[in-house]
C-alpha positions in Angstrom: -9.3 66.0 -36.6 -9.4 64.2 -40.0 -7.2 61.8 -39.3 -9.5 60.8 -36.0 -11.5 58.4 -37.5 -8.1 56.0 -39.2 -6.3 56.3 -35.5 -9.9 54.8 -34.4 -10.2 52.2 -36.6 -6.4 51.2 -36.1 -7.1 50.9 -32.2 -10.1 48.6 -33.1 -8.2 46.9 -35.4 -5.6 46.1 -32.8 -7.7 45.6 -30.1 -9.7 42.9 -32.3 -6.0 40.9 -33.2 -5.3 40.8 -29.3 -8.9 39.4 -28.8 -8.4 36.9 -31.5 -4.7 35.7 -29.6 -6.4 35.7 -26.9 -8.8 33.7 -27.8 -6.5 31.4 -29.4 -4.5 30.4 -26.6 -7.2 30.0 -24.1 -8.7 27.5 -26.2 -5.3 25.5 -26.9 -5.4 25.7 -23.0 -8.6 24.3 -22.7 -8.0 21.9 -25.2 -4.7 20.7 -23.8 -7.1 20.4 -20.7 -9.4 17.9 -22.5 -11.9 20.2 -22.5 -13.1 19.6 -26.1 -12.2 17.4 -29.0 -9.4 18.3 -31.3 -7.4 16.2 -34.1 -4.2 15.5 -33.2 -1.8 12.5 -34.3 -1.7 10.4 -31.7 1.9 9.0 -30.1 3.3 6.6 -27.8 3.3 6.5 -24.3 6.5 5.9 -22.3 6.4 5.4 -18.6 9.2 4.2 -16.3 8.5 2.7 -13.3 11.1 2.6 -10.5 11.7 2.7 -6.9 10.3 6.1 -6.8 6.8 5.2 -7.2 5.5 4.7 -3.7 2.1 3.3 -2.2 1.2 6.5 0.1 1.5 10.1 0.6 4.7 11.0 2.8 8.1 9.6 1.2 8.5 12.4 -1.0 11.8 13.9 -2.2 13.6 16.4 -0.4 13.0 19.3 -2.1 9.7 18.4 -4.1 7.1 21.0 -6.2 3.6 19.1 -5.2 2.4 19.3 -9.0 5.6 17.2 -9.9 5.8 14.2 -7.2 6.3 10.9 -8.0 3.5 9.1 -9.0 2.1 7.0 -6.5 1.0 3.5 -7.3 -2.4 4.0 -7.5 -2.4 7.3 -10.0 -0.3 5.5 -12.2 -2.3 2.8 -12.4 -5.3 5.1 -12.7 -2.8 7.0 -15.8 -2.8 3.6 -17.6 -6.3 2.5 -17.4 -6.9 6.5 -18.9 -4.3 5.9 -21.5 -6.1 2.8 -22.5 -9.2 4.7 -24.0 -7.5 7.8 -25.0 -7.5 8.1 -28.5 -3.8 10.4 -28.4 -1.9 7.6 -27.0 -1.4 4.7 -29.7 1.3 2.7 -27.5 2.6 2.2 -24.6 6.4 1.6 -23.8 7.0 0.7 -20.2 10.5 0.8 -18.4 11.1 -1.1 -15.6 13.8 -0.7 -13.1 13.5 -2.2 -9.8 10.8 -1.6 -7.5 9.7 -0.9 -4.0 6.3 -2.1 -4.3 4.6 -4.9 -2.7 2.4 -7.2 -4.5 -0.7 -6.2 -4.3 1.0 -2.7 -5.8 2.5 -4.6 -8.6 -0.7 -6.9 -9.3 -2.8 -3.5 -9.3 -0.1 -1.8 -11.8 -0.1 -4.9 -13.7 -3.7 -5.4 -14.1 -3.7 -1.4 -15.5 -1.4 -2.5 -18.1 -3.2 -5.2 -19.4 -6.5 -2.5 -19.8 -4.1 -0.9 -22.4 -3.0 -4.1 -24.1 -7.1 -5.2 -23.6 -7.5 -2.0 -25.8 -5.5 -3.0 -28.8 -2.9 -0.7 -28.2 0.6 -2.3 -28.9 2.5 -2.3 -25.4 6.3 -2.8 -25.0 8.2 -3.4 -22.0 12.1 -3.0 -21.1 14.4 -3.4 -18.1 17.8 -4.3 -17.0 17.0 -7.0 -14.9 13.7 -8.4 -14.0 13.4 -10.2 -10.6 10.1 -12.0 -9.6 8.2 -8.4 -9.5 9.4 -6.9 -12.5 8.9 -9.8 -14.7 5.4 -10.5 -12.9 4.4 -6.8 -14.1 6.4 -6.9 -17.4 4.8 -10.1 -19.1 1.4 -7.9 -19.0 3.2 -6.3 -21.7 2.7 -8.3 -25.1 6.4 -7.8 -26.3 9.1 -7.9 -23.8 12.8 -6.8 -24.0 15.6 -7.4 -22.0 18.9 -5.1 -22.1 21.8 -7.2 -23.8 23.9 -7.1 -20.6 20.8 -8.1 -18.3 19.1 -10.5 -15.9 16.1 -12.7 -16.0 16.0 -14.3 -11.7 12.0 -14.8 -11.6 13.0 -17.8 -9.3 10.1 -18.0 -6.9 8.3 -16.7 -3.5 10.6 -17.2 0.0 9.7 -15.6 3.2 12.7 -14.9 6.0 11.8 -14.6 9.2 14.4 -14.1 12.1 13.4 -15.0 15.6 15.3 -13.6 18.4 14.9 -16.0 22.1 18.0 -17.1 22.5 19.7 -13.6 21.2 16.9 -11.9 24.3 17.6 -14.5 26.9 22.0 -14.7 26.3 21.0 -11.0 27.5 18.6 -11.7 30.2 15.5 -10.4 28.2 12.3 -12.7 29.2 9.7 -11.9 26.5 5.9 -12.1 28.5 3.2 -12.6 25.7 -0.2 -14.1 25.3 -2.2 -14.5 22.2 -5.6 -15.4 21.1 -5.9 -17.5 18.2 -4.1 -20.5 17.0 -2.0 -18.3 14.0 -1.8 -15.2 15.9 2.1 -15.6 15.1 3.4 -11.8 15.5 4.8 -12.1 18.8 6.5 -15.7 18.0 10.0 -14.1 16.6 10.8 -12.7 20.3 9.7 -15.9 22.5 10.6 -18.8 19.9 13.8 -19.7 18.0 11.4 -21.2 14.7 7.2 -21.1 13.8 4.9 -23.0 15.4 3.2 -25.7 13.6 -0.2 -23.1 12.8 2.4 -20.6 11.6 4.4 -22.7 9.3 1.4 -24.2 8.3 -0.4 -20.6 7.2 2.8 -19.5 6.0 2.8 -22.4 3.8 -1.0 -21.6 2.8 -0.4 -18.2 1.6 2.6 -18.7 -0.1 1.0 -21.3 -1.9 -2.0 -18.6 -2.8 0.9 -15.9 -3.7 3.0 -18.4 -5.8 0.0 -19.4 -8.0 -1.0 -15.9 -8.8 2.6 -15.3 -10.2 3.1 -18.6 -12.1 -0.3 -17.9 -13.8 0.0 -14.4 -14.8 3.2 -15.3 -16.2 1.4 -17.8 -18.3 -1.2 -15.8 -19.0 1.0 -12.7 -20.1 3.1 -15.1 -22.3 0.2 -17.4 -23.7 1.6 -20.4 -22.2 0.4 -23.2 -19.9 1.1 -23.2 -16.5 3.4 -25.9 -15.9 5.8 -24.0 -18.8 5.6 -20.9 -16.5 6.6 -23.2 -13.7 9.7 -24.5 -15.4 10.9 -21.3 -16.4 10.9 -20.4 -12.9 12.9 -23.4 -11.4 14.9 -22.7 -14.4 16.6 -19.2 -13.1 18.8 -17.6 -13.3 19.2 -16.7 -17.0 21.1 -15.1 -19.6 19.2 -12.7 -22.1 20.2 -15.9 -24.7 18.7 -18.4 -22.2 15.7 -16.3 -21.5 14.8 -15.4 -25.3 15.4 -19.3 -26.3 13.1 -20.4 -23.9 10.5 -17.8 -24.9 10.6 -15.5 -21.7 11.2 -12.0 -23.6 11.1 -11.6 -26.9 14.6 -10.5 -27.5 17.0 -8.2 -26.2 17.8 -4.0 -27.2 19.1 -1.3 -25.8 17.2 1.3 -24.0 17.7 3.7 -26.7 17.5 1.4 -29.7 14.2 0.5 -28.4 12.9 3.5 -27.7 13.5 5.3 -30.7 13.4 2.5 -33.8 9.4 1.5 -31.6 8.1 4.7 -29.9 9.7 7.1 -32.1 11.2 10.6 -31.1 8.2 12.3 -29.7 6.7 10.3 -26.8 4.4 11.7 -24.7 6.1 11.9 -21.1 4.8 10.2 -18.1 5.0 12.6 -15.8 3.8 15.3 -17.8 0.5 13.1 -19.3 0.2 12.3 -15.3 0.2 15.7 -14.5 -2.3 16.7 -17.0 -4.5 13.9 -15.5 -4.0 15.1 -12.1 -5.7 18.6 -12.4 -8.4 16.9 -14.5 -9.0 14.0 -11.4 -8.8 17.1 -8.9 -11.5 19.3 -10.8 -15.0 19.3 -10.0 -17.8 20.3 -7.6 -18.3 17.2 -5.8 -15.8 14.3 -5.5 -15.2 10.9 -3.8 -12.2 11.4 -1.1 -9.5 9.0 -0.9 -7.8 8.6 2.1 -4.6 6.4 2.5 -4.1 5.2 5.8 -0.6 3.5 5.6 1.5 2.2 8.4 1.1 0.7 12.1 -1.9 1.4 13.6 -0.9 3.4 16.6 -2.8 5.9 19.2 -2.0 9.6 18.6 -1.1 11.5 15.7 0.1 9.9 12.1 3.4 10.0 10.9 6.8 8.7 9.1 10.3 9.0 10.5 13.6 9.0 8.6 14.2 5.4 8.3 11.1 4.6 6.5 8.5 3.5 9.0 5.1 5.5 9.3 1.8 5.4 11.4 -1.5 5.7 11.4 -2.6 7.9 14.2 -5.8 7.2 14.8 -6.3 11.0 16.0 -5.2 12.0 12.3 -7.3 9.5 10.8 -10.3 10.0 12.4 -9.9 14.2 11.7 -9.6 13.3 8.3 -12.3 11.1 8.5 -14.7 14.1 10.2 -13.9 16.5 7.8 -15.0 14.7 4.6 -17.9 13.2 6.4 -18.9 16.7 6.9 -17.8 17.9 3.6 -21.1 18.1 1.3 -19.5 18.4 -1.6 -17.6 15.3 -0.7 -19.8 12.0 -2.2 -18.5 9.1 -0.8 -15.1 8.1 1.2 -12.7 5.2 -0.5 -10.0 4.4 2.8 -7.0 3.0 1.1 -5.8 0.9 3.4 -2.0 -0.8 3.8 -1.6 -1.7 7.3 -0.5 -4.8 9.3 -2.4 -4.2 12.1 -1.1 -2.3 15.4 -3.2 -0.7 18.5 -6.1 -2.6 19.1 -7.6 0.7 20.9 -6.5 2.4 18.2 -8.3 0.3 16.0 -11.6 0.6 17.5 -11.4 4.2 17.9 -11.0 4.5 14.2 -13.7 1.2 13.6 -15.8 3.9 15.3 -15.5 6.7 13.1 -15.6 4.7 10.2 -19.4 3.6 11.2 -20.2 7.4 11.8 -19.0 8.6 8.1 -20.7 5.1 6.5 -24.2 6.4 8.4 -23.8 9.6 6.3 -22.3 9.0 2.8 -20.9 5.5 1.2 -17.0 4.1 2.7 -15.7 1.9 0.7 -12.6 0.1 1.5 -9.4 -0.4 -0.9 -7.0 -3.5 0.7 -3.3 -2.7 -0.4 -0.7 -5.3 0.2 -1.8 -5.1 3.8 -5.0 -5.1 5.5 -4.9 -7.6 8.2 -5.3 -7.7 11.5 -6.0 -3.9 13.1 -5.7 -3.2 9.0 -9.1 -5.6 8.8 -10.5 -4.3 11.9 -10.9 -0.8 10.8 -12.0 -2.4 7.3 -14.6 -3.3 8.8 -16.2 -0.4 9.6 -16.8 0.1 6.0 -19.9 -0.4 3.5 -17.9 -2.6 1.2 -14.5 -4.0 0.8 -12.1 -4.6 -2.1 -9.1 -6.3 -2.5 -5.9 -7.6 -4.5 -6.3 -11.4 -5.1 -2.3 -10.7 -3.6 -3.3 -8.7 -0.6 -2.2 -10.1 3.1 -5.9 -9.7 4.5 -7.6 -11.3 8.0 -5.4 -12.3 11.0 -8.4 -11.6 12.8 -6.9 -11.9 16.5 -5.1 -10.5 19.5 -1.8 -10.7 21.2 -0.5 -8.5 24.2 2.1 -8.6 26.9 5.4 -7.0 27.7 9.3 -7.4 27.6 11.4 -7.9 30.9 14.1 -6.4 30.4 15.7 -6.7 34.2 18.5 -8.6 33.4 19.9 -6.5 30.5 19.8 -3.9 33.1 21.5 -5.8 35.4 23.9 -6.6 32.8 25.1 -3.0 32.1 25.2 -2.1 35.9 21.7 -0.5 36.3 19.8 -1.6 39.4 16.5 -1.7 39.4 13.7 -1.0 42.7 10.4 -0.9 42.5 7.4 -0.1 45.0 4.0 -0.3 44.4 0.0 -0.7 46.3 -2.4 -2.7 44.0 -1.8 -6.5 42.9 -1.9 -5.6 39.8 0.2 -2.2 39.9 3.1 -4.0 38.1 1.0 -5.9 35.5 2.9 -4.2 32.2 6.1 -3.9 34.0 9.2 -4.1 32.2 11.5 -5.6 34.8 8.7 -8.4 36.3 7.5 -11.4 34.4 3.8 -12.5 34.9 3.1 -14.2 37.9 0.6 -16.8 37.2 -2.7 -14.5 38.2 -1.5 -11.7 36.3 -1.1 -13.8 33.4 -4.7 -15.3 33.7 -5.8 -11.9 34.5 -4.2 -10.4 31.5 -5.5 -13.3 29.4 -8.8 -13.0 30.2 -8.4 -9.2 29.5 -7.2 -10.5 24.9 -10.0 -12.6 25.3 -12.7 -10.0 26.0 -10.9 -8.4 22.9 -10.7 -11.3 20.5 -14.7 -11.5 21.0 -15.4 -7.9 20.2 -13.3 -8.3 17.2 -15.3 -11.8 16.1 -18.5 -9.7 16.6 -17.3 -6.6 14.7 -16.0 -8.8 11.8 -19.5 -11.0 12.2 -21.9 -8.2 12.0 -19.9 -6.3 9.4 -19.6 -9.9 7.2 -23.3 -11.3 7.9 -21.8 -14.4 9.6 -22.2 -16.5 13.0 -19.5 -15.8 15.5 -18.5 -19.5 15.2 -18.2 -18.6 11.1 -16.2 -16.0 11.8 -13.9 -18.4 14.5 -13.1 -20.6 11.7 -11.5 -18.2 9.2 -10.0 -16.1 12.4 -7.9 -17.0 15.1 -4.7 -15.1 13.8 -4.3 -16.5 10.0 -3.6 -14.7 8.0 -5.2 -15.1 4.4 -4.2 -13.6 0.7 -6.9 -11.7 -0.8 -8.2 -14.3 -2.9 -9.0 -16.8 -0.2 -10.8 -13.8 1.2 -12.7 -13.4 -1.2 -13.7 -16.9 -1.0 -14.1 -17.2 2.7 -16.4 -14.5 2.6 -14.2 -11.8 4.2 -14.1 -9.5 1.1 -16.7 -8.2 -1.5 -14.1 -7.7 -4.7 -11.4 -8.5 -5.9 -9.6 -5.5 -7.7 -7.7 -2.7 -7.3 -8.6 1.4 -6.2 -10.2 2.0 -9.4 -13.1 -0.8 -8.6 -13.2 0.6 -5.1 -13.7 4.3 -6.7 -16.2 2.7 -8.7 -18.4 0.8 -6.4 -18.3 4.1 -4.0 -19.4 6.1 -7.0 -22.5 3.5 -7.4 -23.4 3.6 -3.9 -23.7 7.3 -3.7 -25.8 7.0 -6.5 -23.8 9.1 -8.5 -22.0 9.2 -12.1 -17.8 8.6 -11.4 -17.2 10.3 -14.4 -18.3 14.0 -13.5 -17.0 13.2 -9.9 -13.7 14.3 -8.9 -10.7 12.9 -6.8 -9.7 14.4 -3.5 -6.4 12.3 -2.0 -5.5 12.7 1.6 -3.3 13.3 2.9 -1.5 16.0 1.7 1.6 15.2 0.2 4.9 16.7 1.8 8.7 17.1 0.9 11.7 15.6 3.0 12.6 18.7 4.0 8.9 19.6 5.7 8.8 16.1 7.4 12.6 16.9 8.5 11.6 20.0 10.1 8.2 18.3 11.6 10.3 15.6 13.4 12.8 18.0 14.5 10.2 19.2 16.7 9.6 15.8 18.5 11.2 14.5 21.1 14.0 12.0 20.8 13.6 8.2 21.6 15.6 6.5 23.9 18.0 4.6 22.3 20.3 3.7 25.1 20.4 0.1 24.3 21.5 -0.2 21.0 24.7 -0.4 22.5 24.5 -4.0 21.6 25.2 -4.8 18.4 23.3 -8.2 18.9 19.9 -6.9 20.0 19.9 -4.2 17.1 17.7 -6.5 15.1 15.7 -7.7 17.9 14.7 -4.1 19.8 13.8 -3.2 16.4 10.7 -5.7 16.3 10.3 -4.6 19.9 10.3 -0.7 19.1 7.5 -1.4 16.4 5.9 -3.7 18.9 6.1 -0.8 21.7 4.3 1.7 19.3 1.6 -0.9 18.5 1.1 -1.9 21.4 0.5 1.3 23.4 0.1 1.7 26.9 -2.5 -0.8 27.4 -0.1 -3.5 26.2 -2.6 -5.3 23.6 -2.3 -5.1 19.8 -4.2 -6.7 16.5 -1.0 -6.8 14.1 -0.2 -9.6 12.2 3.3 -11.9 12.2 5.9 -8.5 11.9 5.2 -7.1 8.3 5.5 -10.7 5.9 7.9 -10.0 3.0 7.4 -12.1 0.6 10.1 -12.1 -2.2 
């Protein structure tokens, strides 16, 4: 019994020393949260960016842990601009291998790493090889290195475009199309064997618009004038010594070299500061929800197949779109859009929703390095709209029609007989060609939908229909003539977007968090989702000529839909 009172105190004493650990390592976790300030010697920041980083939910790897996925362009942007006014990060060492991204992506990527730069922060970049996108996004770096074996080919914008008539007609494919607009170009690579003079001419326009975005943020990044940025472009290719003498990079390193005589041996990770960032953006009681809508606009439900392509279902979209709008604890909606256009029923069903949610909280629209035609027509549905200065934006018209494809038929011994009651009956046929009153029939039925997209864009933008005809009729425009045509409110990037939907909802963005939709998935899910559907019919890819060309018609099928009339600008422009 004596010995009682020593056993006691022992157990309190141990009991005390496991409260104390305790307590110790919840607040390193909360601290290695951000939850409170603590001193710690800040360190560099290294970040590789490669053709991992994507633009949308729904590329991921095959088998892929959702608190680990690639960044996607946005969030590491969104990483940067943190980086730039944390006090633990004191550089920032950015690797560059070569990208996927368009560039609006790249501009938006770009413009994050000059906020860290902007903050007095020393920033270094290296890369094997830097083609026009990498070097665009690495001279936002104040020093720039070039591996000793490597590259410098900035050398300039081009845009291929293959058209396809005579490859259809050796095959006995007639191509039956109308369009509404002047520019409306899309359909021009099946029924033409080079542009039109609008097309060439608005090709011409943008690239002129892309082109001196690049040649001035060269010369920007590298404190030159612009006509030095232009030489060094009509100057490529060029060896490491060619590119250091002229004053492109600022000498040439290994990867390794670099890395540890500049950032030293302890950088923070990318990934790992990302992922720290992540369940701090995720956290809260109310948030704004971003939704990335990313693909052809088509009817039905959203998706991506295995060779790259996805859609925007406007069933999906407008779910998604019902579910935050009757979320309360969700503030405000940002719709990240990167779409050429598709379905123009698709596009007004999703136009429609749009309106409902901006009646009940704040939409604000974020243009990737698409939004044009269907892509603007949903836009406009919104509160507010931002853009890249390098987004492809407008192409506000219409095209529709169909592909006869009797004679390949006829070719390959099919026969083909048809009956029908109804003049009309064989309107979308796809072994007729118009007749002349179906073709004025079906003409008058674009027009009908050129003028309800004129009015959406006109009521939406505060201008006359005959404002809204100018800037229209198919042309497409780069996001800084939007901006100056009156088609955009911003120029800038998702975090501007964030911001401005933050504002109207009249709340504080920093105690809001970030809900993204939709929710990433692996390979391996999406493999097992599209093993469910139902295979296409590819019986004509037989032809090892028309591969090329049934692949603009098979996007063209989807966008197009069963009432045969899409908003979708000329294919999806690569510019390069």
């Amino acid at each position: 019994m004596a010995r009682s009172p020593t056993r006691l105190l022992i157990w309190i004493s141990l009991f005390g020393v496991l409260i104390a650990v305790a307590t110790a390592v919840a607040l390193a976790l909360i601290l290695d949260e951000g939850g409170l300030p603590v001193e710690r010697s800040a360190r560099w920041l290294h970040v590789r960016v490669d053709g991992r980083v994507t633009e949308a939910p729904g590329e991921e790897p095959l088998f892929s842990d959702p608190t680990t996925l690639p960044p996607l362009s946005t969030e590491l942007a969104a990483m940067l601009r943190e980086a730039a006014e944390d006090d633990e990060v004191s550089g920032l060492f950015l690797e560059i291998e070569p990208l996927g991204l368009g560039w609006a992506q790249v501009e938006e990527l770009r413009d994050a790493v000059l906020a860290v730069r902007a903050a007095g922060k020393p920033t270094v970049c290296w890369g094997e090889a830097f083609t026009n996108k990498e070097y665009f996004l690495a001279t936002a770096c104040e020093e720039v290195r070039l591996a000793r074996a490597g590259i410098l080919l900035a050398n300039g914008l081009a845009v291929t475009q293959l058209y396809y008539a005579d490859a259809l007609e050796r095959f006995g494919v007639h191509a039956n199309f109308e369009h509404v607009g002047a520019y409306k170009s899309a359909i021009e690579p099946l029924t033409r064997n080079g542009p039109s003079e609008p097309a060439a001419e608005a090709t011409n326009a943008m690239l002129d618009s892309l082109y001196a975005t690049f040649v001035q943020g060269i010369a920007d990044g590298r404190g030159w004038p612009v006509e030095r940025a232009r030489a060094l472009v009509d100057a490529a290719p060029m060896t490491p010594f060619d590119a250091e003498a002229a004053g492109a990079i600022d000498g040439t390193a290994w990867r390794d070299e670099l890395a540890e005589g500049r950032v030293g041996d302890d950088p923070i990770r990318g990934s790992a500061y990302l992922g720290k960032l992540r369940r701090r953006w995720s956290s809260g009681k109310r948030g704004i929800a971003v939704i990335y809508a990313h693909g052809t606009i088509t009817g039905g439900e959203s998706g991506s197949d295995l060779f790259g392509g996805s859609g925007i279902g406007d069933k999906t979209l407008r779910r998604q779109l019902g579910e935050v709008r009757d979320d309360d604890d969700v503030v405000a909606v940002v719709l990240r859009v990167d779409s050429p256009g598709g379905s123009g029923t698709a596009s007004e069903a999703i136009w429609r929703e749009l309106r409902r949610t901006a009646e009940v909280k704040p939409v604000v629209i974020s243009m990737g390095d698409y939004a044009a035609s269907g892509g603007y027509y949903i836009s406009t549905g919104a509160d507010y709209i931002v853009a890249e200065p390098t987004t492809l934006t407008g192409s506000i018209g219409v095209f529709g029609g169909k592909v006869n494809l009797r004679g390949l038929y006829e070719e390959i011994g099919l026969r083909v007989h048809s009956f029908q009651r109804g003049r009309m009956a064989r309107l979308l046929s796809s072994t007729t060609d118009f007749d002349p009153e179906e073709r004025r029939h079906f003409r008058r039925y674009l027009g009908v939908f050129y003028q309800t997209f004129l009015t959406r864009v006109a009521d939406a933008r505060g201008l006359s229909l005959d404002e809204v005809h100018a800037v229209a009729q198919g042309r497409v425009w780069t996001g800084e003539q939007a901006a100056r045509l009156g088609l955009v409110d911003e120029l800038g990037g998702l975090d501007v977007a964030i911001r401005r939907a933050a504002e109207l909802a009249g709340r504080d963005e920093e105690g809001l968090a970030i809900w993204r939709y939709p929710e990433r998935k692996s390979l391996l899910e999406r493999l097992v989702e599209d093993a469910m559907q139902p295979p296409e019919d590819d019986a004509l890819s037989a032809a090892p000529e028309l591969r090329a060309a049934l692949g603009e018609l098979a996007a063209l099928r989807r966008a197009l839909g069963p009432e045969g009339v899409a908003a979708m600008m000329p294919a999806r422009i690569e510019v390069r």
